[in-house]
C-alpha positions as CSV (number, residue, x, y, z in Angstrom):
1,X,0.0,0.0,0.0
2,X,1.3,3.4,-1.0
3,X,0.4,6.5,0.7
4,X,-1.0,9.5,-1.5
5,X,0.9,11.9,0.4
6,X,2.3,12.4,3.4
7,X,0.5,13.8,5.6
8,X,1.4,17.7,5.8
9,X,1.0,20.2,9.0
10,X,-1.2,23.4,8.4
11,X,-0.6,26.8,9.3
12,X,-1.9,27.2,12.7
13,X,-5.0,30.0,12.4
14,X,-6.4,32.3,15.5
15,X,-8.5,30.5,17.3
16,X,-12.1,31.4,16.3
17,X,-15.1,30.1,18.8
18,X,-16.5,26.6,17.1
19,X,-20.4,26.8,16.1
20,X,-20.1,30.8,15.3
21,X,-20.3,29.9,11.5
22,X,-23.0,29.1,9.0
23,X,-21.0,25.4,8.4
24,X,-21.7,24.9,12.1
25,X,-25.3,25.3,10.9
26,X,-25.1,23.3,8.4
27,X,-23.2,20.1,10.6
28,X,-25.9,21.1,13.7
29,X,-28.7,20.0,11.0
30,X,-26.8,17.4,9.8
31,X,-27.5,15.5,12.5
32,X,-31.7,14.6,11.5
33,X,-30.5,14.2,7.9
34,X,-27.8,11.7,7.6
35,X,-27.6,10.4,4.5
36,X,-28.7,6.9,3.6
37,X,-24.9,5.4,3.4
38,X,-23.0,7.1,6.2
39,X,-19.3,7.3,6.1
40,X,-17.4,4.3,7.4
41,X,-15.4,5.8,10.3
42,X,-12.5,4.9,12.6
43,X,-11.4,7.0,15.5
44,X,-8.2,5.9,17.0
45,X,-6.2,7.0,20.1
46,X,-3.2,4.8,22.1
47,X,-5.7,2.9,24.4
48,X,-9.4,2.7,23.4
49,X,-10.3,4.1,26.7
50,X,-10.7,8.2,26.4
51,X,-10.3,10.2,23.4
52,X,-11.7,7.4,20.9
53,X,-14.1,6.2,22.9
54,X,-15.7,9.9,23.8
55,X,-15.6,10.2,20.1
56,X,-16.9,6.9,19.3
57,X,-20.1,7.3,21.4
58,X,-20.6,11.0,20.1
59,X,-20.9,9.9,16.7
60,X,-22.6,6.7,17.2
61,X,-25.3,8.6,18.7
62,X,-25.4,11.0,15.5
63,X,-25.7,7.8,13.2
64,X,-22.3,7.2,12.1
65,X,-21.3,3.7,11.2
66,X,-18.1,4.1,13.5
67,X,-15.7,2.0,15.1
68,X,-12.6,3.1,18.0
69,X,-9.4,1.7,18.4
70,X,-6.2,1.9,19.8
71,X,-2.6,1.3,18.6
72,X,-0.7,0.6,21.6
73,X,1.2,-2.4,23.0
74,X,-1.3,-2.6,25.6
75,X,-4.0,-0.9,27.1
76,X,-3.0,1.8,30.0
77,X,-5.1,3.8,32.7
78,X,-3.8,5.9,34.9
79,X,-2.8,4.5,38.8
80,X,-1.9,5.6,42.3
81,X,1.3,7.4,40.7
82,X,2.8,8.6,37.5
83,X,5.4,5.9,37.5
84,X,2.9,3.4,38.4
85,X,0.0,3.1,35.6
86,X,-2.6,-0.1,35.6
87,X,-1.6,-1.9,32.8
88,X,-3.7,-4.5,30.5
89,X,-3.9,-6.8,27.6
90,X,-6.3,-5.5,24.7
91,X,-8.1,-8.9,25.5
92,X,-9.5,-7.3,28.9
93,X,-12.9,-6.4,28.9
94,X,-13.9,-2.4,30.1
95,X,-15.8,-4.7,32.9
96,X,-12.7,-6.8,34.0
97,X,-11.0,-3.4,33.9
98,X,-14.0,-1.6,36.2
99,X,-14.1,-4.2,39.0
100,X,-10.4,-4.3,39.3
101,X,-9.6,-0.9,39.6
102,X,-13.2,-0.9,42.5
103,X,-10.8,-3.5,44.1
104,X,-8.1,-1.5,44.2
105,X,-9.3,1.6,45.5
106,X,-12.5,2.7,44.8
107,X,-12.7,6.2,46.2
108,X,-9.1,7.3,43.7
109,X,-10.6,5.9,40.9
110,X,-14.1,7.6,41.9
111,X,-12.7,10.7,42.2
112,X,-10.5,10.8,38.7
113,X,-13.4,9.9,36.3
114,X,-11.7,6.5,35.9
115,X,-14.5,4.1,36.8
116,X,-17.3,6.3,35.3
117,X,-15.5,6.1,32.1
118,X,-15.0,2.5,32.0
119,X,-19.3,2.1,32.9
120,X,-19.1,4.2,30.0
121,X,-16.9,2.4,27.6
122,X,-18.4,-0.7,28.6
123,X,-22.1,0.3,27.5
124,X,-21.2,1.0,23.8
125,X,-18.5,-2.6,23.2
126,X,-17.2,-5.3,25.2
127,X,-13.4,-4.8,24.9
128,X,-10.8,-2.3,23.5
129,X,-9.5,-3.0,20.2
130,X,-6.1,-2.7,18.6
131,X,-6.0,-1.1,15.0
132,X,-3.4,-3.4,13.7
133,X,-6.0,-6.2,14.4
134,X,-8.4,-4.5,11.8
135,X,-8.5,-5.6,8.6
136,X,-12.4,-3.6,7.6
137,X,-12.1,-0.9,5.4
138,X,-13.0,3.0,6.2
139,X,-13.4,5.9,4.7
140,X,-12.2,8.1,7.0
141,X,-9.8,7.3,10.1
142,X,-8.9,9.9,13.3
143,X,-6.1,10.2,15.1
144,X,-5.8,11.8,18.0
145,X,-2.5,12.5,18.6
146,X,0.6,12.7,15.9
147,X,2.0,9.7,17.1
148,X,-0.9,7.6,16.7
149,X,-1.2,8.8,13.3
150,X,1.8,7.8,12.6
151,X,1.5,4.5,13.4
152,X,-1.9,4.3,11.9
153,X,0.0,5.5,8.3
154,X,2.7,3.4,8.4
155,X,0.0,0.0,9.2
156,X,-1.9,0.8,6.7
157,X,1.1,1.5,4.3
158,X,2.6,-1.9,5.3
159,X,-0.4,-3.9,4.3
160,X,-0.7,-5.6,0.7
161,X,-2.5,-2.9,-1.6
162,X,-5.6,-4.7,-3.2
163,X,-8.5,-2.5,-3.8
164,X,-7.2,0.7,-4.5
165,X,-9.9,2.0,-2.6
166,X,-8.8,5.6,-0.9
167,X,-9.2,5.9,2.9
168,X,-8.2,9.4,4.7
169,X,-6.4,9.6,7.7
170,X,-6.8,13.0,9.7
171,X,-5.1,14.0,12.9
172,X,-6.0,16.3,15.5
173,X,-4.1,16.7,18.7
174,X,-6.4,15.8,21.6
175,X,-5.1,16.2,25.3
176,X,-6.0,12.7,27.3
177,X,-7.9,14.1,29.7
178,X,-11.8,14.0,30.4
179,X,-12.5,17.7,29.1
180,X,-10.3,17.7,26.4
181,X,-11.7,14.6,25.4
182,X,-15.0,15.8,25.2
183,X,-14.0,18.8,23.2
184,X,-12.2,17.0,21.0
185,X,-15.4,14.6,20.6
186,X,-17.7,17.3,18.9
187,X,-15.2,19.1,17.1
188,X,-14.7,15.1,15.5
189,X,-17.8,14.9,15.4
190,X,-18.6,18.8,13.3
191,X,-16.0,17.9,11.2
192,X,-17.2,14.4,10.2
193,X,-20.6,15.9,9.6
194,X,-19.1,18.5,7.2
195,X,-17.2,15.4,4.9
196,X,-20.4,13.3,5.0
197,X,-22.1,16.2,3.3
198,X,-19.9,17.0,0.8
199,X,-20.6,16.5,-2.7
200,X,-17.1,15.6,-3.6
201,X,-14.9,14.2,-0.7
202,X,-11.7,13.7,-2.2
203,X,-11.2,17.5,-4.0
204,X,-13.2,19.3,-1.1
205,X,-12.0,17.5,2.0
206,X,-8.3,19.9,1.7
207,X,-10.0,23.1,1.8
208,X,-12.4,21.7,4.7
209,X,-9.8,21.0,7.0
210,X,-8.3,24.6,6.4
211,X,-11.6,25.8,7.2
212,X,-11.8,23.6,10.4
213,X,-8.0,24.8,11.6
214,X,-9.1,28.3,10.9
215,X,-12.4,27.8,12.9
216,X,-10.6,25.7,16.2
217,X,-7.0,26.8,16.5
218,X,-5.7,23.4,15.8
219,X,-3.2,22.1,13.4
220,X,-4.9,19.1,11.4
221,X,-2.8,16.0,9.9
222,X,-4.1,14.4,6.8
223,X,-2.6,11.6,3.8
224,X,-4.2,9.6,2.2
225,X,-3.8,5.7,2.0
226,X,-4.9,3.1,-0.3
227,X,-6.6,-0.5,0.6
């Protein structure tokens, strides 16, 4: 698989306030009038746990056919230190995850959002799941952070070309935190809304993402791969 090009950072705009714009109008109504084959989407962080899974929900809810992943080794969530984090396989379920981190110590993982967000995670899928794993096709994949872009590139540049069939891979820096993830989220969410409703994906989707950066402060990512 060869990479259209690689993916190229844009000029960071003033931040302008998200939803001020008639596109934001346009993505708000976007939401009762999904059209009938909705864009195959992936959103991808390092765990599954909190950017793509925030995300995931979000546009689940505004009838996306979406999937989340992540693209480490292993699954991480935060623990009693830094140094110390509670490490997993991808194999654990959100609900193996929950009851050993209640065990643990339920009033620190109360108190940082971890448990609710595992109830969360667990409502929408069983399990986190690792990218590499995948082998469905999108149209359109997330990143959250550069590094996971990167490795979301160079997987799908490693794999045996077949169909030719583009899929674009965008990036936008997301902080891993609970606010930031919900942020992130909607602004996913917006801009997904905007390419579903385009009339010609691959020549408008450039000029939508300058419009986005413009619009939100933040630098965008984007290449294209090939199936």
């Amino acid at each position: 698989m060869t990479s259209g090009h690689r993916g190229r950072h844009l000029p960071r705009a003033e931040a302008a306030p998200l939803g001020g714009s008639s596109e934001a109008g346009v993505a708000d109504g976007a939401a009762t009038a999904m059209p009938s084959s909705p864009l195959r989407v992936a959103v991808v962080c390092s765990s599954n746990q909190n950017r793509s899974m925030e995300a995931h929900n979000i546009l689940s809810k505004r009838g996306f056919s979406v999937r989340s992943f992540g693209t480490g080794t292993h699954v991480k969530l935060p623990g009693p230190a830094p140094d110390k984090p509670n490490v997993y396989d991808f194999r654990t379920t959100y609900d193996q995850m929950y009851n050993d981190l209640l065990r643990k110590d339920k009033e620190l993982y109360t108190q940082n959002g971890i448990l609710h967000m595992l109830d969360r995670n667990k409502r929408i899928k069983p399990r986190p799941e690792r990218f590499q794993n995948c082998k469905d096709l999108f149209d359109l994949i997330l990143t959250c952070e550069e590094r996971v872009y990167d490795q979301v590139v160079e997987d799908l540049n490693s794999r045996e070309q077949e169909t030719c069939q583009p899929v674009h891979v965008i990036n936008v820096d997301i902080q891993d935190n609970h606010e930031e993830a919900t942020l992130g989220a909607f602004l996913i969410c917006e801009l997904c809304q905007c390419i579903q409703h385009t009339e010609d994906m691959e020549n408008e989707i450039d000029e939508l993402l300058q419009e986005f950066e413009e619009k939100s402060g933040r630098a965008f990512l984007h290449t294209v791969c090939f199936y």
